[in-house]
C-alpha positions in Angstrom: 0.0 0.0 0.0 3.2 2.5 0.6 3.9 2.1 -3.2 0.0 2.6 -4.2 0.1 5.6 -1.9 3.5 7.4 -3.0 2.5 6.8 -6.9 -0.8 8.3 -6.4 1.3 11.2 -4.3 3.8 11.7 -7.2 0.6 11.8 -10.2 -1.1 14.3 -8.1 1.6 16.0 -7.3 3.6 17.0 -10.9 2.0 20.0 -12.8 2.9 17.7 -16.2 0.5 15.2 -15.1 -2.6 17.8 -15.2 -1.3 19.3 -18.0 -1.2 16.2 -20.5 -5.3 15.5 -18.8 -6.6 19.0 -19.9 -4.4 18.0 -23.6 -5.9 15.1 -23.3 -9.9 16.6 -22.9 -8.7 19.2 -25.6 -7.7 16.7 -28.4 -11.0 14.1 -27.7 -13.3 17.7 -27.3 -11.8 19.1 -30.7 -12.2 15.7 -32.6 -16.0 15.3 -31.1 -16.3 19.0 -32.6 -15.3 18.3 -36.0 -17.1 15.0 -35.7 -20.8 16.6 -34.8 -19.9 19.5 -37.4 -19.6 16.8 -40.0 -22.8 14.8 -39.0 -25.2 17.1 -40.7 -27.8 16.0 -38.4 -28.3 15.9 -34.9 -28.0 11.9 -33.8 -31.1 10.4 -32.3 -29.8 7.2 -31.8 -28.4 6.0 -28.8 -25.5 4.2 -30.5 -24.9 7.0 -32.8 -24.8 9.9 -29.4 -22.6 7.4 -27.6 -20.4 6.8 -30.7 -19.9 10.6 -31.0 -19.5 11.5 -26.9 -16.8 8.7 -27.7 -15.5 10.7 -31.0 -14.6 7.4 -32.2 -17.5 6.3 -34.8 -16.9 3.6 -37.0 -13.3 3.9 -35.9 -10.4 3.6 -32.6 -11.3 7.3 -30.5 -8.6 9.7 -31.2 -8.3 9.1 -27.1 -6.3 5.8 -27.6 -3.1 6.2 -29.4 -3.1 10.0 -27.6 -3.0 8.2 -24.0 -0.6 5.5 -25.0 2.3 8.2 -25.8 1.4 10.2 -22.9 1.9 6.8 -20.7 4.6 5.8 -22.2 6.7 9.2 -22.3 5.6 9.3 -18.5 8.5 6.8 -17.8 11.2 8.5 -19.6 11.7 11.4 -16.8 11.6 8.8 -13.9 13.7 6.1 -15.7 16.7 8.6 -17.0 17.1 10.8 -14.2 18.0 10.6 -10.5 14.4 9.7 -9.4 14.8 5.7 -10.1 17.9 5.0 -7.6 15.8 7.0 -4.8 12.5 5.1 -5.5 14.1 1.5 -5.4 16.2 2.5 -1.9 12.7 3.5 -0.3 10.9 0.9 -2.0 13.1 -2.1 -2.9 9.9 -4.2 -4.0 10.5 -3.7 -7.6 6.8 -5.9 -8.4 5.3 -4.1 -6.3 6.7 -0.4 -7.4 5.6 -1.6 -10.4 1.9 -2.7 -9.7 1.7 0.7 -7.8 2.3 2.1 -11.3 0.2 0.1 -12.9 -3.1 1.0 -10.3 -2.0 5.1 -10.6 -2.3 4.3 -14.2 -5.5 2.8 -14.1 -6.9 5.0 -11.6 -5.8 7.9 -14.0 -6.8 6.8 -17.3 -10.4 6.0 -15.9 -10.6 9.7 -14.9 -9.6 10.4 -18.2 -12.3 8.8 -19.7 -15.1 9.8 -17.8 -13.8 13.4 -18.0 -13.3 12.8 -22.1 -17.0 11.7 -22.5 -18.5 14.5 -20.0 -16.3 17.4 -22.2 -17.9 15.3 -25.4 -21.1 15.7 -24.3 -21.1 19.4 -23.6 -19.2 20.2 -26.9 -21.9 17.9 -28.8 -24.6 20.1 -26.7 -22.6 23.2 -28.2 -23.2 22.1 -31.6 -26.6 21.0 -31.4 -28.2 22.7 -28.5 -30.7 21.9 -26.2 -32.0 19.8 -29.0 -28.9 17.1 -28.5 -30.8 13.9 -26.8 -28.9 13.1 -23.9 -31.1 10.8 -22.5 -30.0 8.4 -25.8 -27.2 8.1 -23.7 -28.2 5.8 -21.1 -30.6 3.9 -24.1 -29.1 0.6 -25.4 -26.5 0.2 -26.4 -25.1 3.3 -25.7 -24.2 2.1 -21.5 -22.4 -0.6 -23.0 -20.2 1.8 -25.8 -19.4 4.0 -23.1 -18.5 1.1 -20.6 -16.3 -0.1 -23.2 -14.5 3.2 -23.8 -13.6 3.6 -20.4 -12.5 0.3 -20.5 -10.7 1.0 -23.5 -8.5 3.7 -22.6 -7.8 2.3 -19.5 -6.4 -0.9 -21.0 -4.5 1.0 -23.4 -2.8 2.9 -21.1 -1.9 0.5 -19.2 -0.4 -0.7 -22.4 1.5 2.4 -23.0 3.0 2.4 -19.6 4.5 -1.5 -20.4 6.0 -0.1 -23.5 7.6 3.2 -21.8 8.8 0.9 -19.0 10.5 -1.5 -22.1 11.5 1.6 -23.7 12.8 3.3 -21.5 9.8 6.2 -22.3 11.6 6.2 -25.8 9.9 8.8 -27.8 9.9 7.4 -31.2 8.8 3.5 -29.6 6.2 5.9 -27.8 4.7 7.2 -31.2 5.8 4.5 -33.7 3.6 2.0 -31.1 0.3 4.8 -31.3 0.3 4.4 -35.0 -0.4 0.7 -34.8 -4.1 1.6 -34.1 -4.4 4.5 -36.8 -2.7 2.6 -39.3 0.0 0.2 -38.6 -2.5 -2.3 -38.1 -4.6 -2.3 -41.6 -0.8 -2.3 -43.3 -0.4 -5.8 -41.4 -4.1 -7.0 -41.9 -3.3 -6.4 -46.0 0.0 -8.3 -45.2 -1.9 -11.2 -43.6 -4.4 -11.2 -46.4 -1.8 -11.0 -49.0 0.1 -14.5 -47.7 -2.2 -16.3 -45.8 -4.7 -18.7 -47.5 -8.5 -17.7 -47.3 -9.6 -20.5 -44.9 -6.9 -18.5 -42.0 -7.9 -14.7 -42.7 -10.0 -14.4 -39.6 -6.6 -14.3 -37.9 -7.8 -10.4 -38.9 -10.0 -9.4 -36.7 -7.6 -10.9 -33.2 -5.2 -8.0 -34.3 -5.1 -6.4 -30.9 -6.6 -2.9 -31.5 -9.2 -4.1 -34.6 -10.8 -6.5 -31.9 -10.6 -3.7 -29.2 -12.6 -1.4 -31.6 -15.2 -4.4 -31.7 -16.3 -3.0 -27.9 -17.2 0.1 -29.3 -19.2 -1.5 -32.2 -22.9 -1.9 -32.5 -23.1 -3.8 -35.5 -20.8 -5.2 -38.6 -18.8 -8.6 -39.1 -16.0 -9.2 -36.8 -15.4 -10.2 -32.9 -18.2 -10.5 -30.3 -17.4 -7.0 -28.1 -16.8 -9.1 -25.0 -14.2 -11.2 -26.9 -12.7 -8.1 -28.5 -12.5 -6.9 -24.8 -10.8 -10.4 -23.4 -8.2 -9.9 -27.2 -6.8 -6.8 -25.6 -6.9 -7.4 -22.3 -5.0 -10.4 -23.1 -2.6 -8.5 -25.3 -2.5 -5.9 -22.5 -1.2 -8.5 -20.1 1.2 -10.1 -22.1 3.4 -6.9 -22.5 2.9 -5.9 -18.9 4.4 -8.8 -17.6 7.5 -8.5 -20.0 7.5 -4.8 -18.8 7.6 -6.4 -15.2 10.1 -8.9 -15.7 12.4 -6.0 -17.5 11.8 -3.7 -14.8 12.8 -6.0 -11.7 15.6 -7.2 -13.9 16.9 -3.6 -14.9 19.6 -1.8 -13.1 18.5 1.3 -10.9 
């Protein structure tokens, strides 16, 4: 609990880490803007307010890759500088330094999210005016979307804090692992199309982020939304555990 405590201290604590939350609101309040001016019409459907308060329709919210490279360039300042040596002498648990990051993540990210979709909803209102339905939020599916984008960005950062922690908070890892959901990932699906035979192509949809997107998702082919859920999740964990292993391994 000392670790939980101190990481919790240190997020509250540095001005950077408020600073990247209101960039944060800003870029997922700017893409809902451009999003609702685009519509044309004011959404009546439940899935189609909770795909905009999400500013992710038919696609991964702009909130995912953006959170990941905040995460992961998190750890460069505490890994590079003076700050690690200090942190192992008062807490020499290295696991349980790092599941102390890991919770202050979480705990973060959640914040985040519920922050993102409450900034979304009064841009959307903005746009719309009083004429926005936001009681089509709590319709179904729309408690389910917004479930799943919570979820959502907290797995994935979570997932950006195991690739600072490999990397060192590299910036270029940081970003070149963000583009995997805004683009990386169709160039490999074409690959996998391109040399696998037909009968194996559904390998597609378990590409990490495509079968996250699937929680988001009210209709289309692809992955139930729990499953696409449990494909991250599990991807999620995997990497975290290497980012463990490395991190109790790694000299101070």
């Amino acid at each position: 609990m000392s670790a939980i405590g101190y990481e919790l201290a240190r997020v509250r604590s540095l001005r950077a880490t408020w600073w990247g939350a209101l960039a944060l609101l800003a870029l997922t309040a700017g893409a809902t803007w451009v999003a609702a001016r685009q519509a044309g019409s004011i959404p009546i459907g439940s899935g189609e307010v909770a795909h905009l308060l999400t500013a992710g329709p038919g696609r991964t919210p702009v909130l995912i890759p953006a959170v990941m490279v905040a995460a992961a360039l998190a750890c460069a300042r505490e890994q590079r500088r003076e700050a690690m040596p200090t942190l192992l002498l008062a807490l020499p648990r290295r696991n349980g330094v790092f599941f102390a990051k890991i919770v202050g993540t979480a705990l973060f990210a959640t914040l985040v999210a519920v922050l993102a979709v409450l900034a979304n909803a009064g841009v959307a209102r903005a746009v719309f005016g009083s004429t926005f339905p936001d009681t089509a939020a709590i319709e179904v599916p729309a408690p389910r979307i917004l479930a799943g984008f919570v979820a959502y960005v907290l797995l994935a950062a979570v997932l950006g804090l195991a690739i600072g922690t490999l990397s060192r908070g590299a910036p270029l890892v940081a970003f070149a692992a963000a583009m995997l959901p805004v683009g990386g990932e169709r160039l490999i699906a074409a690959a996998i199309r391109a040399g696998v035979p037909q009968a194996n192509q559904d390998l597609v949809r378990y590409l990490p982020f495509r079968a996250a997107d699937r929680m988001l998702a009210v209709s289309g082919d692809g992955l139930a939304p729990i499953m696409g859920a449990a494909v991250f999740a599990g991807f999620t964990l995997v990497v975290t555990v290497l980012a463990m292993i490395t991190f109790a391994r790694r000299r101070a």
